[in-house]
N, C-alpha and C positions, 0 to 999 in steps of 0.2 A: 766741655771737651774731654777732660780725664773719664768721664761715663761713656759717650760715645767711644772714647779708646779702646776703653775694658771690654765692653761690648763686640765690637769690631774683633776685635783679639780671641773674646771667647766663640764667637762665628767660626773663625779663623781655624782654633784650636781644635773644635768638635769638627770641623770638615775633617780634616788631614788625621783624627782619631778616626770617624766613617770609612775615611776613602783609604784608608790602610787597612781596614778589615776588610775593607770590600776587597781590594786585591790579593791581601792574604785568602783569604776563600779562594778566590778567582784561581789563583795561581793552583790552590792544593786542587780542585776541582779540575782542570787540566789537567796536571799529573796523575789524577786518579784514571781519568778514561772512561777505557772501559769498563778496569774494576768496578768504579762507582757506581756505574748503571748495574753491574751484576747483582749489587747488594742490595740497590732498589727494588730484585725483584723479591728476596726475601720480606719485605711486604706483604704476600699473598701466604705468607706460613702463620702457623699459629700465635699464640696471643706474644710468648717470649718472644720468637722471634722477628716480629712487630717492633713488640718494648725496643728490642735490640737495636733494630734498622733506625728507630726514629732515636736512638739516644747515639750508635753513631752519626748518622748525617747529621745531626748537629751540632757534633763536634765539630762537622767541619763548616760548615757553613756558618755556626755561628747565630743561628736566630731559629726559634723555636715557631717564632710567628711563619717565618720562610715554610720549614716544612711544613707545616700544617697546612698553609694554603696547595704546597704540594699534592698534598694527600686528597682534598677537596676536587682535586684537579682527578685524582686519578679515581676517586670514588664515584664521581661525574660519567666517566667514561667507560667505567661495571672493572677497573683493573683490580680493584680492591672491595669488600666491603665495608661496612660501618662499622661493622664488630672489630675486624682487622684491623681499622685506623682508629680506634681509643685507644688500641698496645700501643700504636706508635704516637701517638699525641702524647701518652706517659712519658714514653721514654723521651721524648722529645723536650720535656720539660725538665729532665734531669741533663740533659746533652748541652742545651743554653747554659749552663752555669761556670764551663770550661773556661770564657773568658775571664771572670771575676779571679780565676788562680792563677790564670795568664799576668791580669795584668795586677797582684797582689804578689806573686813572685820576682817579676820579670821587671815589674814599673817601679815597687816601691822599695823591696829587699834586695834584689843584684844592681837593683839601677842602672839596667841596662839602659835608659836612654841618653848615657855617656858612649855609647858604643851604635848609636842609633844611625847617627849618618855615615858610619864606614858600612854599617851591617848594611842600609840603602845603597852607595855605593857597591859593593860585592855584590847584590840582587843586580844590578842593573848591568856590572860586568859580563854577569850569568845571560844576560837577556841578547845582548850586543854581540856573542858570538855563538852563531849561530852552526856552525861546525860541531858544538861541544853536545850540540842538543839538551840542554837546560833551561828555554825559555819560560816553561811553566813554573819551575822550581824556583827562578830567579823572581819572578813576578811576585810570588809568594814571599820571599825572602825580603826585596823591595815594603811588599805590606808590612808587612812583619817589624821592619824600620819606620812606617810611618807612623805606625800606630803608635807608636812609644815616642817620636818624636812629638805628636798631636799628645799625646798622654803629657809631658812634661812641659810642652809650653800650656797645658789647660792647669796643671801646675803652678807654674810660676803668677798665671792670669790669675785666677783666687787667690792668690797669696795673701791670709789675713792685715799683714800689714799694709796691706794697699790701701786695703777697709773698703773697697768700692764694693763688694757682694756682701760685706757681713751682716746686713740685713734679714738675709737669708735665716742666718741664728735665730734671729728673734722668732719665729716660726715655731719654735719646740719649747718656748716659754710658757705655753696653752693649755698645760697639763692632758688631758685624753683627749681630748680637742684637735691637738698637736700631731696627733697619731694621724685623726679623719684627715687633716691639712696634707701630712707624709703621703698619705694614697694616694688623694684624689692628683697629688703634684704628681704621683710616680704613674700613673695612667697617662696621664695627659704628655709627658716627655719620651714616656715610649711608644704613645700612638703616634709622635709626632714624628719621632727618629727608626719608628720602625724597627725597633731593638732593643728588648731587657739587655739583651749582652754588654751594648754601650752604653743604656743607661745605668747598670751598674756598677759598670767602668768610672762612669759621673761621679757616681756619689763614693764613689771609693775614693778618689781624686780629691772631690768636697772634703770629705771626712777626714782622710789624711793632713790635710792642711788645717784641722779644726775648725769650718765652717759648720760645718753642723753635728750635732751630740750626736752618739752611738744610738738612742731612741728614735729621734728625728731621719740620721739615716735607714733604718731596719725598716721605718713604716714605709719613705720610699723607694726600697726592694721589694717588699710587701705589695706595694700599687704595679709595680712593673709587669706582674705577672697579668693583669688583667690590662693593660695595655699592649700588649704582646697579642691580646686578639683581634686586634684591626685586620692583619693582615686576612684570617683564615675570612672574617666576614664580609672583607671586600670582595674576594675570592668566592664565594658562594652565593653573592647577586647573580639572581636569573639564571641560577641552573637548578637542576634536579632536587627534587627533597632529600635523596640520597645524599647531595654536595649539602643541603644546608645542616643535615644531622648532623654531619661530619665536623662542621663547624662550630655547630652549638655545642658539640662534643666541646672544644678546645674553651668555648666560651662557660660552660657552667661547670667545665672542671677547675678553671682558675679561679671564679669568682668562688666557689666552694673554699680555693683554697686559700683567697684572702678574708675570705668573712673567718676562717678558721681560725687565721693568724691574729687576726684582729679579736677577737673573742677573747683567746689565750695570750695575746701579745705579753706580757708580765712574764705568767711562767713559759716560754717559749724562748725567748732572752735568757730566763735564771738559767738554761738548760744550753742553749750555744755557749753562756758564760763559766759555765761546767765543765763543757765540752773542750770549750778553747783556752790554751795554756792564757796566763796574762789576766790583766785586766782590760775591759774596753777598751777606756785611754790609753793604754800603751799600746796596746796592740788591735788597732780599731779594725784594719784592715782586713787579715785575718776573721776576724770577728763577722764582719759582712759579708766575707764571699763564703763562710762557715754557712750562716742566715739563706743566704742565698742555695747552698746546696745539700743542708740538713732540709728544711723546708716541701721544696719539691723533691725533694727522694722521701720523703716519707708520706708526700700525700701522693706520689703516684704509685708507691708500695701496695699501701692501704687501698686503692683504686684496681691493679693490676687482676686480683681473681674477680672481679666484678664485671668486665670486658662487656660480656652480654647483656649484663641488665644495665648496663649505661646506654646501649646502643638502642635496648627497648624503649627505657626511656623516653630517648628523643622522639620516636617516634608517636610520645604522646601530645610533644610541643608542636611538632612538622604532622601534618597528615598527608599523605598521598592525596595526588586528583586522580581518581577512577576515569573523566572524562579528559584526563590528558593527552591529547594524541599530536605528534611532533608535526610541523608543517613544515619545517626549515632546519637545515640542517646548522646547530651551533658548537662552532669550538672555536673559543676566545683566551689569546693569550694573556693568562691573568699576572700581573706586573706585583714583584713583594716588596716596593721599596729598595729595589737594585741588588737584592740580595737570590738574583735566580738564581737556580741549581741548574745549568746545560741536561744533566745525563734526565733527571726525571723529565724536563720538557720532551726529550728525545722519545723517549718511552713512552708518553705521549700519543706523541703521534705514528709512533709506529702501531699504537695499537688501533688508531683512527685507518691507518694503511692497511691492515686485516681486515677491520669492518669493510672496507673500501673492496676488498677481496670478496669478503662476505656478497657484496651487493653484485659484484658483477657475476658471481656464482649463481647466484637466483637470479638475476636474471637469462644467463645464457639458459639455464633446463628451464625457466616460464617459455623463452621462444622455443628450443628442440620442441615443447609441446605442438607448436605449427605446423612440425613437418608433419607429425604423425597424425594428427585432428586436423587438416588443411579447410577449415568450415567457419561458418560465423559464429559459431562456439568458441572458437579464438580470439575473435576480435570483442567480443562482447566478457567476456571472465578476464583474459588475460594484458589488453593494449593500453586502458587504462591506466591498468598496474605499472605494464611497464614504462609509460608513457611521465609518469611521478617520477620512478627510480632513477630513469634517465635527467630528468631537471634534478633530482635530488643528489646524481653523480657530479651533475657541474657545478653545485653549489659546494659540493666537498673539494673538489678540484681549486674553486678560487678560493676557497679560506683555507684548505690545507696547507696553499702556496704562501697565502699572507704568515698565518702559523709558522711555518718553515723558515719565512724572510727575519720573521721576526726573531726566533734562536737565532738565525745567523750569527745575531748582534751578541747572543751571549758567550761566556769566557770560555771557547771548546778548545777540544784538542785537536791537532792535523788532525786526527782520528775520525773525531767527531765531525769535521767540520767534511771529510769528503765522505763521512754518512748522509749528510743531508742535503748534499745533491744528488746524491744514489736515490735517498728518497723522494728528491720530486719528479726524478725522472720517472721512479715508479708511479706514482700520482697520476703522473702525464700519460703514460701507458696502458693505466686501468682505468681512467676517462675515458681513453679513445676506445678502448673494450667495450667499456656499453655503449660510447655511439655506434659501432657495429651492430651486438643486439641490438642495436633500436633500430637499425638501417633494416637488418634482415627481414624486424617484424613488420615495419614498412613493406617493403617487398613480398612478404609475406599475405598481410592486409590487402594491397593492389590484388595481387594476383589471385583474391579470395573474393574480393570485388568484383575486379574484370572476368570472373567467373572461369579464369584460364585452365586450360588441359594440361597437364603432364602424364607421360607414359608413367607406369605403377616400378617397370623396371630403372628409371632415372630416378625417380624417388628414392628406390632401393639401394641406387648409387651412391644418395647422399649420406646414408646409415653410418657405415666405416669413416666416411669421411666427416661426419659430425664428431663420431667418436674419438675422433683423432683430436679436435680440435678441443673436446672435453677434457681429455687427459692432458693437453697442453696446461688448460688452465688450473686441474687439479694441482698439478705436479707443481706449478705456481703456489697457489692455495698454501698445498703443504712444507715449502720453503720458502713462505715469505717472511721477510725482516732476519732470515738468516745467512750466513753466507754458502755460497752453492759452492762446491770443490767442483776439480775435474773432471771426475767422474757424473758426478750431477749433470752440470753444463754437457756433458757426452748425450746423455740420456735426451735434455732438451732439446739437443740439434737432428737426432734421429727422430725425434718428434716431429720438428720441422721440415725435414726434409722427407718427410711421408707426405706430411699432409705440402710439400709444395710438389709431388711426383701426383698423389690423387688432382689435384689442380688441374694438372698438367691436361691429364688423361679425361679431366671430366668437359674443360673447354674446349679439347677436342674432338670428342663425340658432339658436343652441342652444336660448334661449326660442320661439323660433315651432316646434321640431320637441315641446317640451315639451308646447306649447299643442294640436299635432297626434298627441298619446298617444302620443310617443316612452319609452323606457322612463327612468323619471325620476333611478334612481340614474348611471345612464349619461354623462345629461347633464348633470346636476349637477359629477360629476366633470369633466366634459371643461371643462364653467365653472371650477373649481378651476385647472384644468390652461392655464386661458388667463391665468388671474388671477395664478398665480403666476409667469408667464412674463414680464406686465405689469410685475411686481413686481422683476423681476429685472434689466428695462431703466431702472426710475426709480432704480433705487437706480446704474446704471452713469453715467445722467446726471448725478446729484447729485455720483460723482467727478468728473464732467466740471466742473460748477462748483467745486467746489472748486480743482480744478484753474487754472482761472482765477485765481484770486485766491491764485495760488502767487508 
């Protein structure tokens, strides 16, 4: 029963340790916003400022694995490249280590977790009034207490005189052996918990309390770094070789770096023990989170001018299929162990919502091709085509929405959270856009079939009025995912209200030529033909509103 307790306890402990990082993140995460996504987009800059982006984001987030499957995400979707995401897997490996001084300052030298449940308390005060507008802050601040609460009762749980763990000790009796035992233990607890951060939190904990020697710990901080790759590699099933490079990036730059440490383990210790005032046993703490961020700063130093020839690299491992050609469209929300980041998902799919732009752009100029080639040259080059694009627009339509459902659930800010009904409204809106095109080139098709007449000057009618409907969508195009001012939205409504005065004036000739025993399925069509063209400029203004209110 005393085993089951301990057990039960240290479950106990290590959740309320998780679930306080997790809301610390959550919390700074919200408070950041928009900043956070602005910084994401430095991303797309050179190798430093890469380094940079990946070693703060995970400061804040706390898990080196998290971003990295980020990155896979976005290297997937062409926001980034390969080259550009080894800068940030560096730095991202130096950014993880923030926790170890958190909790080696905070847990074991101010002992703040005598102060743990007022500082809980106050978070939550922060949360409950909601006038004050600090509920992200408070959320955070909430984490902030749990963690050190989770931190001291995993504390007291180990507490060598209980003797229910000290088993563990015996592990580092092995002599080099002891070492391979330290890894393969520190892989296996951060693949499980999905975080060196808290895994090293673990062993600071361990250590401190003298469950395990200063060697026995270092090897498992040493394993954690190659444990920390689950995430990127769950994260790069079935997608692109581009997404899997990305990953192998993360995975053969850690195992690099613990075969290195393992190699050197002896002198690599004389050299933290150098470095760090004390001797281990007094000062073990210190010691590990030293291990922990001497380590990866110097193997991702040493890595940083090399950027390019890692990324070639991979390319030797991953080959391209020449014969890959897409048949469905996929974008799957890849899940890091609870540790998502809101702004990069967001990013995401905004840029899934351009491609989505992208498509309805080729496809309106493949149909304008109809008016002006009205022949079986259309149907035979172009219907096909478009005939994919359109099933391939609903298949973005329904997983862009599942996508979207799915952030919902993550930690946003008001901010973010009425971004992403903005964004499915636009989804919704650039859906129905290509059913238009596909309606017109129907209509189009018929009336290239039924071998139908039109006068050359109705034709010529439809010219400006195509045009109108073009520049709708450009003008879309060129402000999407941003927010449209006044002036913008001015612009779009004189858009609209041209092309609904052309309408006007075009259904009305059609009707007086009806009234004058024109042939009636002709002009019925050419009505269809005007209507859904109408159709296709309100649904461009309704992005444009939306837009607005981005």
């Amino acid at each position: 029963m005393n085993l089951v307790s301990t057990v039960l306890q240290l479950l106990g402990s290590l959740a309320f340790l998780l679930y306080g990082m997790k809301m610390l993140s959550d919390g700074i995460q919200k408070s950041a916003g928009s900043k956070l996504q602005t910084a994401l987009g430095w991303m797309t800059g050179n190798r430093v400022l890469a380094f940079l982006t990946g070693l703060v984001l995970t400061f804040i987030i706390q898990s080196s694995g998290a971003t990295t499957a980020m990155e896979v995400s976005f290297v997937n979707a062409g926001l980034m490249t390969v080259e550009q995401s080894v800068g940030v897997t560096l730095g991202a490996n130096i950014g993880t280590t923030i926790t170890a001084w958190l909790v080696v300052f905070f847990g074991f030298n101010f002992k703040i977790s005598a102060f743990a449940i007022p500082i809980f308390g106050f978070g939550y005060f922060l949360t409950s009034f909601k006038k004050i507008k600090k509920q992200s802050l408070g959320e955070a601040v909430m984490g902030f207490g749990l963690l050190f609460i989770g931190l001291d009762w995993l504390s007291a749980t180990i507490d060598p005189d209980k003797g229910a763990l000290n088993f563990l000790g015996h592990f580092a009796d092995f002599g080099a052996l002891s070492v391979a035992i330290g890894v393969v233990v520190g892989v296996i607890i951060t693949a499980l918990i999905h975080s060196s951060s808290a895994e090293s939190a673990i062993v600071i904990t361990m250590a401190y309390n003298r469950l395990i020697p200063w060697k026995f710990a270092a090897a498992l901080v040493i394993g954690s770094n190659l444990g920390s790759c689950i995430d990127a590699v769950m994260a790069a099933l079935h997608l692109s070789a581009d997404a899997k490079r990305t990953a192998l990036v993360h995975v053969l730059f850690n195992t690099a770096t613990v075969i290195l440490a393992c190699v050197f383990f002896n002198p690599f210790l004389a050299l933290i023990d150098k470095i760090v005032p004390g001797t281990p046993e007094g000062n073990i703490t210190y010691h590990i989170a030293a291990l922990h961020t001497i380590l990866k700063t110097i193997t991702s130093l040493l890595c940083l001018p090399f950027t390019a020839q890692i990324a070639a690299l991979t390319k030797l491992f991953v080959k391209d299929n020449p014969n890959a050609v897409p048949t469905e469209y996929i974008l799957e929300f890849s899940e890091t162990g609870g540790r998502e980041n809101a702004s990069a998902y967001i990013i995401r799919a905004e840029k899934e919502i351009q491609d989505m732009t992208v498509l309805v752009t080729k496809m309106f100029e493949k149909v304008s091709l109809g008016f002006k080639n009205r022949d079986e040259t259309f149907i035979e080059e172009h219907f096909e085509d478009l005939t994919k694009q359109e099933d391939f627009a609903d298949q973005m339509k329904e997983k862009l929405t599942r996508y979207l459902l799915s952030c919902s659930h993550l930690p946003l800010s008001a901010q973010q959270g009425d971004s992403l009904s903005i964004m499915q409204q636009i989804v919704d809106d650039l859906e129905e856009m290509t059913d238009d095109c596909y309606n017109v080139a129907n209509l189009l098709k018929k009336s290239i079939e039924k071998k139908m007449e039109f006068r050359q000057e109705d034709m010529d009618r439809l010219d400006p009025y195509l045009d109108l409907a073009r520049q709708s969508m450009y003008f879309v195009s060129s402000n999407i995912n941003k927010h449209l001012d006044k002036d913008g939205l001015v612009i779009a409504r004189e858009i609209e209200t041209q092309i609904d005065v052309f309408r006007h004036n075009l259904k009305k000739v059609a009707r007086r030529r009806l009234e004058e025993g024109a042939n009636v399925k002709s002009e019925l069509l050419y009505i269809d033909l005007v209507r859904q063209i109408e159709k296709f400029g309100d649904k461009a203004y309704s992005i444009a509103n939306a837009l607005s209110q981005f």
